[in-house]
C-alpha positions, 0 to 999 in steps of 0.5 A, spaced: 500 500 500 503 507 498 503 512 502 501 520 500 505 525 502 501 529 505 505 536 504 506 534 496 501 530 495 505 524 491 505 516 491 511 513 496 512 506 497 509 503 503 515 503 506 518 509 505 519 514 511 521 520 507 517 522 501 521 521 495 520 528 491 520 532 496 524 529 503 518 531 508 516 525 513 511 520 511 512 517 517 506 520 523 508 523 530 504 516 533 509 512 529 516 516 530 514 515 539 512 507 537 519 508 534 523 512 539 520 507 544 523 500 541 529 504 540 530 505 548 528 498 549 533 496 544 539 500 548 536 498 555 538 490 552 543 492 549 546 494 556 542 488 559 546 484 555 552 487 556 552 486 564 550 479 563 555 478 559 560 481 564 556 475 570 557 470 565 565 471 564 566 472 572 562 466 572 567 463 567 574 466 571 570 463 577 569 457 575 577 456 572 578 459 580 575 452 582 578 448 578 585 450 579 583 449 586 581 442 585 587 440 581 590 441 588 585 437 592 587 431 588 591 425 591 594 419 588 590 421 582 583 421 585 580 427 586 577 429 594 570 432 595 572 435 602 574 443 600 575 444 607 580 438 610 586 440 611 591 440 605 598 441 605 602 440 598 596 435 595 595 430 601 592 430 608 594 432 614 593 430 620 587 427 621 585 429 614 578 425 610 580 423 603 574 422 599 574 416 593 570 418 586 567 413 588 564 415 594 569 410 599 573 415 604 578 414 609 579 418 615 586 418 619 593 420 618 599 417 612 605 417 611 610 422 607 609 418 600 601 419 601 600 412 603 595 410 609 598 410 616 596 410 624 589 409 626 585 410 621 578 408 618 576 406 611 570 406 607 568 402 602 563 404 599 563 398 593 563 393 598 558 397 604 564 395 608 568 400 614 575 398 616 577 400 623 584 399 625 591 400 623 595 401 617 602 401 616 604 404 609 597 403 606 596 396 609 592 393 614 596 390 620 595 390 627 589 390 630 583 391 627 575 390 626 571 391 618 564 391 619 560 388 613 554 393 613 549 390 607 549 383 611 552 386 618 558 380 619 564 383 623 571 381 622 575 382 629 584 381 631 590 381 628 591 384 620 597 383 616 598 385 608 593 380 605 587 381 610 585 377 618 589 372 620 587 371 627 580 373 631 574 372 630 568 374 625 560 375 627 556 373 623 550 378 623 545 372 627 550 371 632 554 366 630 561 367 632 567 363 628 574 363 629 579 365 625 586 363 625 589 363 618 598 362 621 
């Protein structure tokens, strides 16, 4: 549909927002508010977006901040979920929990190559167990309880490198059997 100009009195395309012939405004006052409205609206998200791209990059920084922090919470090549255990140089110190991706976890000391040491307590969460006892370089020795959660079974005595060798177990019925593997 063309526009009349309404100074020279001429056809405009339908489009056209100054007269062809003799450049006065086709365009009526409602149409330039409507205009100078949307225009407003386009500057107020062009800052809109200027800001949340702002959030979004300290968001990102914030996030590169984290993983760095979590490559140093790393130990033996399984990554803690702890944040707030006390950490010295990638390992635990003190009575530190070190917890396992898959949900396992130990709390007690180690030595100085990152292996369990002293009396400590271990979580497994693959074979719903809890070690209680001893360890010496990452290995269970001395005296020691393991309590099988699922079925409720305890093992309870005296530990070497391959497991209990002299104790007892108690079966979650009651039932009390002697170990004794010399």
């Amino acid at each position: 549909m063309a526009k009349s100009c309404p100074q020279c009195k001429k056809e405009n395309p339908s489009s056209a927002n100054f007269c062809m012939f003799c450049r006065s405004s086709l365009v009526e006052n409602e149409e330039i508010d409507e205009l100078d409205k949307l225009q407003k609206e386009l500057h107020e998200t062009k800052k809109d977006l200027q800001t949340y791209r702002k959030s979004l990059e300290e968001a990102n920084a914030k996030i590169e901040e984290l993983k760095k922090q979590l490559e140093t919470l790393r130990y033996n090549g399984h990554e803690t979920k702890l944040p707030d255990a006390d950490w010295q140089k990638d390992i635990p110190v003190k009575d530190g929990r070190y917890l396992l991706e898959d949900g396992s976890y130990y709390e007690g000391n180690f030595d100085d190559n990152k292996k369990l040491h002293g009396e400590g307590t271990f979580y497994s969460a693959k074979s719903k167990s809890k070690y209680i006892g001893t360890y010496e370089h990452g290995k269970r020795v001395g005296k020691g309880k393991i309590i099988f959660i699922k079925n409720g079974t305890t093992e309870e005595g005296d530990w070497d490198d391959i497991g209990i060798y002299k104790g007892k177990r108690t079966l979650s019925n009651g039932t009390v059997e002697i170990i004794d593997n010399q």
